[in-house]
C-alpha positions as CSV (number, residue, x, y, z in Angstrom):
1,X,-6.7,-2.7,-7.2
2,X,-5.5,-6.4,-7.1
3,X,-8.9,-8.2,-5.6
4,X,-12.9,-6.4,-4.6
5,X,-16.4,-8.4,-3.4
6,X,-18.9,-6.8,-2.3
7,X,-22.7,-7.5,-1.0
8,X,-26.1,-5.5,-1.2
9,X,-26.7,-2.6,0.3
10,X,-23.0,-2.3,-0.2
11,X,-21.1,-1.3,-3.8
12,X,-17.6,-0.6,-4.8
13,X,-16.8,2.0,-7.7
14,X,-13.3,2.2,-8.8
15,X,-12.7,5.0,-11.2
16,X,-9.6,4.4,-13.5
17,X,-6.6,7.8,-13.0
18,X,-3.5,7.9,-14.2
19,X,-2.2,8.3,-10.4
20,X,0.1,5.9,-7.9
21,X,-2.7,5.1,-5.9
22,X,-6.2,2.6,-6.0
23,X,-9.2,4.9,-5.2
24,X,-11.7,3.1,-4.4
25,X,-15.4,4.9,-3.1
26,X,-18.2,2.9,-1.4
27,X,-22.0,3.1,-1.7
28,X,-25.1,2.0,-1.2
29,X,-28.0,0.5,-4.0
30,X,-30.4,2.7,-2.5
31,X,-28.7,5.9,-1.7
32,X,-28.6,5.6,2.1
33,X,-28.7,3.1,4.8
34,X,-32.5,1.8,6.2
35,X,-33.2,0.2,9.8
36,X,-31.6,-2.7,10.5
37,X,-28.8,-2.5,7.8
38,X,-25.3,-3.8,8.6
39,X,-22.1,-3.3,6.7
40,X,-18.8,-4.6,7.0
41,X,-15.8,-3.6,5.0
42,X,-12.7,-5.4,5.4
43,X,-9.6,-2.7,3.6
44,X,-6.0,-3.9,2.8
45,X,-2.9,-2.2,1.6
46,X,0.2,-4.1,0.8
47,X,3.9,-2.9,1.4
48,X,4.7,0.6,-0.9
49,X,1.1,0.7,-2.4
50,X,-1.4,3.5,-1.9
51,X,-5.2,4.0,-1.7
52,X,-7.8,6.6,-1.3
53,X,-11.1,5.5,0.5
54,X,-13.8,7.8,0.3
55,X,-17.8,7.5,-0.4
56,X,-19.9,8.2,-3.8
57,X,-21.8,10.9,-1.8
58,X,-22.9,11.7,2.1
59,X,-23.7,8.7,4.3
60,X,-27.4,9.2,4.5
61,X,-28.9,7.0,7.7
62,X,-32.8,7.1,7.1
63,X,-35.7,7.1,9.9
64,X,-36.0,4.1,12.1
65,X,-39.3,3.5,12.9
66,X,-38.6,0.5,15.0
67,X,-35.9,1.1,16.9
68,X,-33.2,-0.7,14.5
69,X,-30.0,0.3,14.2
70,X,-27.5,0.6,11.4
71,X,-24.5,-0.6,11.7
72,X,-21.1,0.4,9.5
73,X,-18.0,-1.4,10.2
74,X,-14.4,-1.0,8.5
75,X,-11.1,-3.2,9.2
76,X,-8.3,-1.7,7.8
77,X,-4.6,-2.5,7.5
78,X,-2.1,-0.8,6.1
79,X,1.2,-2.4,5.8
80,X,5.0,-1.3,5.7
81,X,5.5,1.7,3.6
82,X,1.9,1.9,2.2
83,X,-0.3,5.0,2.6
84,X,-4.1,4.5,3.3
85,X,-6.5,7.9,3.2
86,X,-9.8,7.5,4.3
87,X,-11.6,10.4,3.3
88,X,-15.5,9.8,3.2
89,X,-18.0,12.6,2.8
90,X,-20.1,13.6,6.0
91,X,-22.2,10.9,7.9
92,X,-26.5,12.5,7.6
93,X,-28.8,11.3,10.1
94,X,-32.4,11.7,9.7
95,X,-35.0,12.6,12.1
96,X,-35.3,9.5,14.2
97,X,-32.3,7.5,12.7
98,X,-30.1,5.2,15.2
99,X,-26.3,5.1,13.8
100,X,-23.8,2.8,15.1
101,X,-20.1,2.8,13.7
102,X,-16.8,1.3,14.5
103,X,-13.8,1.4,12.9
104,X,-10.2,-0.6,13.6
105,X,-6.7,0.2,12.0
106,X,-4.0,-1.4,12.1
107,X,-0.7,-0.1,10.6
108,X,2.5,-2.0,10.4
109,X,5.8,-0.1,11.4
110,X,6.3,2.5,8.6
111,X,2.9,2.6,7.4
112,X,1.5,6.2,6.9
113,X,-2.5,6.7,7.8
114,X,-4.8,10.0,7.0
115,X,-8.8,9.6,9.0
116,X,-11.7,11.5,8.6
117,X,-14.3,11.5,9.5
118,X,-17.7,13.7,10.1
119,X,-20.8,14.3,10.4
120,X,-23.8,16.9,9.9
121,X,-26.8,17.8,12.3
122,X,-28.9,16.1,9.9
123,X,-31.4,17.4,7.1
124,X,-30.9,21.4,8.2
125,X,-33.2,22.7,5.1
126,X,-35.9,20.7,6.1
127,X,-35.7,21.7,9.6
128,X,-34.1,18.3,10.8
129,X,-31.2,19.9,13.3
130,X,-29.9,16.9,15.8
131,X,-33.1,15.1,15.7
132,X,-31.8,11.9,15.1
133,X,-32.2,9.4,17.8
134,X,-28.7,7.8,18.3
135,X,-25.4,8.4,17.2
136,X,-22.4,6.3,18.0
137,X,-18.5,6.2,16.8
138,X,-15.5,4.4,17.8
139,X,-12.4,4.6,16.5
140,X,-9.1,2.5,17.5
141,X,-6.0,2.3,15.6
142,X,-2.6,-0.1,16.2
143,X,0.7,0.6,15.3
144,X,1.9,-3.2,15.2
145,X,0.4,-4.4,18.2
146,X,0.3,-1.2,20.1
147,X,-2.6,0.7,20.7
148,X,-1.9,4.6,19.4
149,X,-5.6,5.8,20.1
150,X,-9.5,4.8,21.0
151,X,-11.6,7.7,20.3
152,X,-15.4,7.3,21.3
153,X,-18.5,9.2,21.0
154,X,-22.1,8.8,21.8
155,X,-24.9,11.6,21.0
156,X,-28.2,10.2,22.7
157,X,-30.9,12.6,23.4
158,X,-32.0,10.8,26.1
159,X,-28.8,12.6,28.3
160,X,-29.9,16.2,27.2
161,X,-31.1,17.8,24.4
162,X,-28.5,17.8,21.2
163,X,-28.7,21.2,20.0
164,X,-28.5,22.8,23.6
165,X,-25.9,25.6,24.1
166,X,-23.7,22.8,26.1
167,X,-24.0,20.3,23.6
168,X,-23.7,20.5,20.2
169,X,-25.7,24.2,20.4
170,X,-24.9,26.7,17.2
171,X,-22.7,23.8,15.3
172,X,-24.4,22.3,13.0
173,X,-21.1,19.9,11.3
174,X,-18.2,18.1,13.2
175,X,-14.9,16.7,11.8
176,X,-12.0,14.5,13.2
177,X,-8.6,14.3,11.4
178,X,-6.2,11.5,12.3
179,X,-2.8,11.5,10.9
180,X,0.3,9.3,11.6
181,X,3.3,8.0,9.8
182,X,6.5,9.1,7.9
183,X,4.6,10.0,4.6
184,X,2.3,12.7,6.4
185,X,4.8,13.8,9.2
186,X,5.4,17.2,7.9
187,X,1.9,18.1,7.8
188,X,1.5,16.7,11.4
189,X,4.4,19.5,12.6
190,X,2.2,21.6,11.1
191,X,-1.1,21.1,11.4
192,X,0.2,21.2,15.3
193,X,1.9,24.7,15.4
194,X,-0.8,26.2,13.7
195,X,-3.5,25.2,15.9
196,X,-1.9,26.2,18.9
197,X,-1.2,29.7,17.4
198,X,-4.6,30.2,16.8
199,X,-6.6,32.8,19.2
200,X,-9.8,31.5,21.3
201,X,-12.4,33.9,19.4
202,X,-15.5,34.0,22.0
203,X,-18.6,33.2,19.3
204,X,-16.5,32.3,16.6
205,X,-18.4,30.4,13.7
206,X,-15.4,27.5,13.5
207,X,-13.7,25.7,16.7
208,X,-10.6,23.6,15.9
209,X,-8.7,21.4,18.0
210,X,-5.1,19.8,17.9
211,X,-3.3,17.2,19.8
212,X,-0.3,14.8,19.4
213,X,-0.9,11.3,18.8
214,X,2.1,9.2,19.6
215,X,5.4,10.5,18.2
216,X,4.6,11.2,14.5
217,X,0.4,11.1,15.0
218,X,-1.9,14.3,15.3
219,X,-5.8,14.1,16.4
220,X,-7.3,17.4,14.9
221,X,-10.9,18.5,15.7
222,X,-13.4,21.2,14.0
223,X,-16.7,21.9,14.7
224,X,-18.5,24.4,12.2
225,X,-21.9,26.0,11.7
226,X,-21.9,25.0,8.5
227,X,-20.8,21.7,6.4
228,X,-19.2,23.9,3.6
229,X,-17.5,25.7,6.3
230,X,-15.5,22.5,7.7
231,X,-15.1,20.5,4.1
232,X,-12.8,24.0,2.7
233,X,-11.3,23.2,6.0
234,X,-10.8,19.1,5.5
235,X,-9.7,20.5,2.1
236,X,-6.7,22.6,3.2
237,X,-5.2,20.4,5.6
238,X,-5.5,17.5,3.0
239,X,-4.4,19.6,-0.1
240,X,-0.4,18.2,0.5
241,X,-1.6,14.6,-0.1
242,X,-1.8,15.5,-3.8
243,X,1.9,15.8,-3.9
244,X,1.8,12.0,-3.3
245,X,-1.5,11.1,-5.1
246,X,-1.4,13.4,-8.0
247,X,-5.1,14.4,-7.0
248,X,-6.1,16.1,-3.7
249,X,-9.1,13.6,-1.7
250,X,-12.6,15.1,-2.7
251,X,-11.0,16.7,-6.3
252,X,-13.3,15.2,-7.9
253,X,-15.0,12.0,-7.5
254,X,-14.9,10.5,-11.5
Protein backbone atom coordinates (compact mmCIF):
# COMPACT_ATOMS: atom_id res chain seq x y z
CA UNK A 1 0.00 0.00 0.00
CA UNK A 2 1.82 3.09 -1.36
CA UNK A 3 -0.98 6.05 -0.57
CA UNK A 4 -4.87 5.70 1.56
CA UNK A 5 -7.45 8.77 2.66
CA UNK A 6 -10.42 8.20 3.76
CA UNK A 7 -13.69 10.20 5.10
CA UNK A 8 -16.47 9.46 7.78
CA UNK A 9 -18.79 7.05 7.49
CA UNK A 10 -15.96 5.49 5.48
CA UNK A 11 -12.52 3.63 7.09
CA UNK A 12 -9.68 1.76 5.71
CA UNK A 13 -8.02 -1.23 7.72
CA UNK A 14 -4.91 -2.63 6.30
CA UNK A 15 -3.75 -5.69 8.08
CA UNK A 16 0.07 -6.30 7.73
CA UNK A 17 0.77 -10.48 5.93
CA UNK A 18 3.71 -11.63 4.85
CA UNK A 19 1.91 -12.06 1.23
CA UNK A 20 2.67 -10.36 -2.50
CA UNK A 21 -0.43 -8.61 -2.33
CA UNK A 22 -2.04 -5.13 -0.35
CA UNK A 23 -5.29 -6.22 1.42
CA UNK A 24 -7.03 -3.65 2.17
CA UNK A 25 -10.99 -3.96 3.83
CA UNK A 26 -13.41 -1.04 4.10
CA UNK A 27 -15.85 -0.04 6.83
CA UNK A 28 -18.01 2.05 8.23
CA UNK A 29 -17.66 4.16 11.99
CA UNK A 30 -21.00 2.95 12.87
CA UNK A 31 -21.36 -0.53 11.61
CA UNK A 32 -23.67 0.06 8.61
CA UNK A 33 -24.81 2.62 6.33
CA UNK A 34 -27.96 5.29 7.59
CA UNK A 35 -30.37 7.29 5.11
CA UNK A 36 -28.86 9.52 3.02
CA UNK A 37 -25.14 8.24 3.30
CA UNK A 38 -22.97 8.37 0.25
CA UNK A 39 -19.55 6.72 -0.36
CA UNK A 40 -17.17 6.87 -2.95
CA UNK A 41 -14.12 4.87 -3.25
CA UNK A 42 -11.72 5.57 -5.85
CA UNK A 43 -9.11 1.86 -6.08
CA UNK A 44 -5.79 1.76 -8.06
CA UNK A 45 -3.36 -1.00 -8.82
CA UNK A 46 -0.17 -0.27 -10.56
CA UNK A 47 1.70 -2.51 -13.28
CA UNK A 48 2.67 -6.25 -11.56
CA UNK A 49 1.15 -5.31 -8.07
CA UNK A 50 -1.73 -7.17 -6.35
CA UNK A 51 -4.59 -6.37 -3.91
CA UNK A 52 -7.45 -7.91 -2.15
CA UNK A 53 -10.56 -5.65 -1.53
CA UNK A 54 -13.01 -6.95 0.75
CA UNK A 55 -15.15 -5.46 3.87
CA UNK A 56 -14.52 -5.71 7.82
CA UNK A 57 -17.99 -7.43 7.96
CA UNK A 58 -21.57 -7.55 5.99
CA UNK A 59 -22.68 -4.29 4.34
CA UNK A 60 -25.49 -3.49 6.68
CA UNK A 61 -28.01 -0.68 4.88
CA UNK A 62 -30.35 0.43 7.91
CA UNK A 63 -34.11 1.59 7.72
CA UNK A 64 -34.92 4.76 5.84
CA UNK A 65 -37.53 6.42 7.26
CA UNK A 66 -37.56 9.13 4.78
CA UNK A 67 -37.15 7.92 1.66
CA UNK A 68 -33.21 8.55 1.48
CA UNK A 69 -31.14 6.54 -0.25
CA UNK A 70 -27.64 5.23 0.27
CA UNK A 71 -25.43 5.42 -2.12
CA UNK A 72 -21.88 3.17 -2.58
CA UNK A 73 -19.65 3.85 -5.34
CA UNK A 74 -16.24 2.21 -6.35
CA UNK A 75 -13.78 3.24 -9.34
CA UNK A 76 -11.36 0.84 -9.88
CA UNK A 77 -8.35 0.37 -12.25
CA UNK A 78 -6.23 -2.12 -12.51
CA UNK A 79 -3.26 -1.75 -14.73
CA UNK A 80 -0.92 -4.00 -16.88
CA UNK A 81 -0.05 -7.24 -15.20
CA UNK A 82 -1.67 -6.38 -11.77
CA UNK A 83 -4.43 -8.51 -10.20
CA UNK A 84 -7.34 -6.75 -8.33
CA UNK A 85 -9.91 -9.22 -6.07
CA UNK A 86 -12.81 -7.67 -4.91
CA UNK A 87 -14.26 -9.90 -2.53
CA UNK A 88 -16.71 -8.07 0.00
CA UNK A 89 -18.94 -9.90 2.38
CA UNK A 90 -22.79 -9.92 1.54
CA UNK A 91 -24.72 -6.55 1.08
CA UNK A 92 -27.97 -6.63 4.30
CA UNK A 93 -30.78 -4.57 3.72
CA UNK A 94 -33.12 -3.81 6.44
CA UNK A 95 -36.75 -3.59 6.49
CA UNK A 96 -37.42 -0.43 4.66
CA UNK A 97 -33.79 0.35 3.54
CA UNK A 98 -33.23 1.96 -0.15
CA UNK A 99 -29.72 0.81 -1.61
CA UNK A 100 -28.17 2.21 -4.59
CA UNK A 101 -24.68 0.87 -5.90
CA UNK A 102 -22.49 1.30 -8.91
CA UNK A 103 -19.45 0.14 -9.63
CA UNK A 104 -16.78 0.91 -12.83
CA UNK A 105 -13.61 -1.08 -13.78
CA UNK A 106 -11.28 -0.54 -15.82
CA UNK A 107 -8.47 -2.92 -16.62
CA UNK A 108 -5.51 -2.20 -18.89
CA UNK A 109 -4.48 -4.92 -21.52
CA UNK A 110 -3.08 -7.74 -19.29
CA UNK A 111 -4.69 -6.90 -16.21
CA UNK A 112 -6.34 -9.86 -14.43
CA UNK A 113 -9.82 -8.99 -12.34
CA UNK A 114 -11.82 -11.38 -9.74
CA UNK A 115 -15.79 -9.60 -8.72
CA UNK A 116 -18.11 -10.39 -6.17
CA UNK A 117 -20.54 -9.48 -5.21
CA UNK A 118 -23.94 -10.43 -3.09
CA UNK A 119 -26.38 -9.97 -1.18
CA UNK A 120 -28.94 -11.48 1.53
CA UNK A 121 -32.78 -11.17 1.84
CA UNK A 122 -32.18 -9.10 4.76
CA UNK A 123 -32.36 -9.76 8.64
CA UNK A 124 -33.98 -13.54 8.04
CA UNK A 125 -33.84 -14.32 12.11
CA UNK A 126 -35.85 -11.42 12.79
CA UNK A 127 -38.36 -12.22 10.24
CA UNK A 128 -37.02 -9.39 7.77
CA UNK A 129 -37.16 -11.57 4.28
CA UNK A 130 -36.97 -9.01 1.14
CA UNK A 131 -38.59 -6.30 2.95
CA UNK A 132 -36.39 -3.77 2.06
CA UNK A 133 -37.65 -1.09 -0.05
CA UNK A 134 -35.16 -0.57 -2.95
CA UNK A 135 -32.28 -2.35 -4.22
CA UNK A 136 -30.12 -1.30 -7.06
CA UNK A 137 -26.69 -2.57 -8.73
CA UNK A 138 -24.76 -1.74 -11.73
CA UNK A 139 -21.79 -3.04 -12.77
CA UNK A 140 -19.55 -2.04 -15.94
CA UNK A 141 -16.09 -3.09 -16.58
CA UNK A 142 -13.51 -1.82 -19.63
CA UNK A 143 -10.79 -3.62 -21.02
CA UNK A 144 -8.81 -0.39 -22.31
CA UNK A 145 -11.45 1.47 -23.75
CA UNK A 146 -13.73 -1.44 -24.58
CA UNK A 147 -16.62 -2.19 -22.82
CA UNK A 148 -16.46 -6.19 -21.67
CA UNK A 149 -19.86 -6.04 -19.64
CA UNK A 150 -22.83 -3.85 -17.95
CA UNK A 151 -24.73 -5.91 -15.56
CA UNK A 152 -27.88 -4.18 -13.92
CA UNK A 153 -30.30 -5.03 -11.34
CA UNK A 154 -33.23 -3.39 -9.68
CA UNK A 155 -35.43 -5.19 -6.87
CA UNK A 156 -38.43 -2.66 -6.14
CA UNK A 157 -41.45 -3.96 -4.63
CA UNK A 158 -43.50 -1.73 -6.14
CA UNK A 159 -43.25 -4.30 -9.55
CA UNK A 160 -44.40 -7.39 -7.47
CA UNK A 161 -43.86 -8.77 -4.36
CA UNK A 162 -39.90 -9.89 -3.70
CA UNK A 163 -40.24 -13.10 -2.10
CA UNK A 164 -43.01 -14.36 -4.70
CA UNK A 165 -42.30 -17.82 -6.33
CA UNK A 166 -41.33 -15.75 -9.68
CA UNK A 167 -39.18 -13.46 -7.98
CA UNK A 168 -36.71 -14.04 -5.65
CA UNK A 169 -39.32 -16.84 -3.92
CA UNK A 170 -37.38 -19.74 -1.67
CA UNK A 171 -33.73 -17.85 -2.14
CA UNK A 172 -32.93 -16.09 0.46
CA UNK A 173 -28.84 -15.05 -0.75
CA UNK A 174 -27.61 -14.16 -4.37
CA UNK A 175 -23.98 -14.00 -5.66
CA UNK A 176 -22.27 -12.80 -8.94
CA UNK A 177 -18.69 -13.80 -9.91
CA UNK A 178 -16.83 -11.88 -12.56
CA UNK A 179 -13.55 -13.16 -13.73
CA UNK A 180 -11.19 -12.05 -16.63
CA UNK A 181 -7.55 -11.92 -17.36
CA UNK A 182 -4.47 -14.18 -17.92
CA UNK A 183 -3.79 -14.61 -14.11
CA UNK A 184 -7.41 -16.32 -13.50
CA UNK A 185 -7.88 -17.87 -17.03
CA UNK A 186 -7.55 -21.40 -15.93
CA UNK A 187 -10.19 -21.15 -13.47
CA UNK A 188 -12.40 -19.34 -16.04
CA UNK A 189 -12.06 -22.82 -18.39
CA UNK A 190 -13.18 -24.30 -15.50
CA UNK A 191 -15.58 -22.70 -13.71
CA UNK A 192 -17.25 -22.84 -17.43
CA UNK A 193 -17.20 -26.72 -18.09
CA UNK A 194 -18.37 -27.42 -14.76
CA UNK A 195 -21.36 -25.37 -14.81
CA UNK A 196 -22.58 -26.63 -17.89
CA UNK A 197 -22.16 -30.26 -16.69
CA UNK A 198 -24.22 -29.66 -13.94
CA UNK A 199 -27.93 -31.29 -14.09
CA UNK A 200 -31.16 -28.77 -13.72
CA UNK A 201 -32.43 -30.40 -10.31
CA UNK A 202 -36.25 -29.25 -10.17
CA UNK A 203 -36.34 -27.77 -6.29
CA UNK A 204 -32.91 -27.79 -5.81
CA UNK A 205 -31.69 -25.60 -2.65
CA UNK A 206 -28.72 -23.93 -4.95
CA UNK A 207 -29.08 -22.53 -8.74
CA UNK A 208 -25.80 -21.54 -10.48
CA UNK A 209 -25.27 -19.96 -13.60
CA UNK A 210 -22.17 -19.61 -16.15
CA UNK A 211 -21.48 -17.58 -19.09
CA UNK A 212 -18.44 -16.37 -21.18
CA UNK A 213 -17.39 -12.85 -20.88
CA UNK A 214 -15.24 -11.78 -23.71
CA UNK A 215 -12.41 -14.21 -24.66
CA UNK A 216 -10.70 -14.97 -21.27
CA UNK A 217 -13.91 -13.49 -18.91
CA UNK A 218 -16.68 -15.66 -17.17
CA UNK A 219 -20.03 -14.17 -15.44
CA UNK A 220 -21.02 -16.90 -12.84
CA UNK A 221 -24.31 -16.74 -10.90
CA UNK A 222 -25.71 -18.55 -7.66
CA UNK A 223 -28.64 -18.16 -5.85
CA UNK A 224 -28.93 -20.08 -2.45
CA UNK A 225 -31.49 -20.58 0.35
CA UNK A 226 -29.07 -19.81 2.61
CA UNK A 227 -25.92 -17.24 2.99
CA UNK A 228 -23.62 -20.12 4.33
CA UNK A 229 -24.75 -22.14 1.52
CA UNK A 230 -23.40 -19.63 -1.36
CA UNK A 231 -20.14 -18.20 0.75
CA UNK A 232 -18.70 -22.33 0.86
CA UNK A 233 -19.54 -21.81 -2.74
CA UNK A 234 -17.66 -18.20 -3.31
CA UNK A 235 -15.10 -20.08 -1.23
CA UNK A 236 -14.41 -22.99 -3.70
CA UNK A 237 -14.27 -21.18 -6.85
CA UNK A 238 -11.89 -18.54 -5.11
CA UNK A 239 -9.77 -21.13 -3.23
CA UNK A 240 -6.96 -21.13 -6.44
CA UNK A 241 -6.30 -17.40 -5.80
CA UNK A 242 -4.25 -18.52 -2.81
CA UNK A 243 -1.78 -19.93 -5.09
CA UNK A 244 -1.07 -16.28 -6.09
CA UNK A 245 -1.93 -14.55 -2.68
CA UNK A 246 -0.59 -16.98 -0.23
CA UNK A 247 -4.08 -16.68 1.60
CA UNK A 248 -7.48 -17.61 0.03
CA UNK A 249 -10.09 -14.19 0.09
CA UNK A 250 -12.27 -14.48 3.33
CA UNK A 251 -9.31 -16.81 5.24
CA UNK A 252 -9.34 -14.77 7.70
CA UNK A 253 -9.83 -11.19 7.97
CA UNK A 254 -6.70 -10.19 10.63
Amino acid sequence: MTRAEARSPLKWLFPRRSTPAAWVYAGTFGGGLVAGDQIEMDVAVRTGAAAVLGTQSSTKIYRSPSESTCVQILNATIEEDALLVIAPDPVTCFAGARYEQRQIVRLEPGASLAYVDWFTSGRRARGECWAFSRYQNRLDIYIDSDRLMTDALLLDPEDGPLDSPYRMGQFHCMAMLVMTGPLVIAQVNELLSETRAQPITPGSEIVEAASPAGDSGVLWRIAGHTTEQVGRRLKEQLEFLSGTLVEAPWGRKF
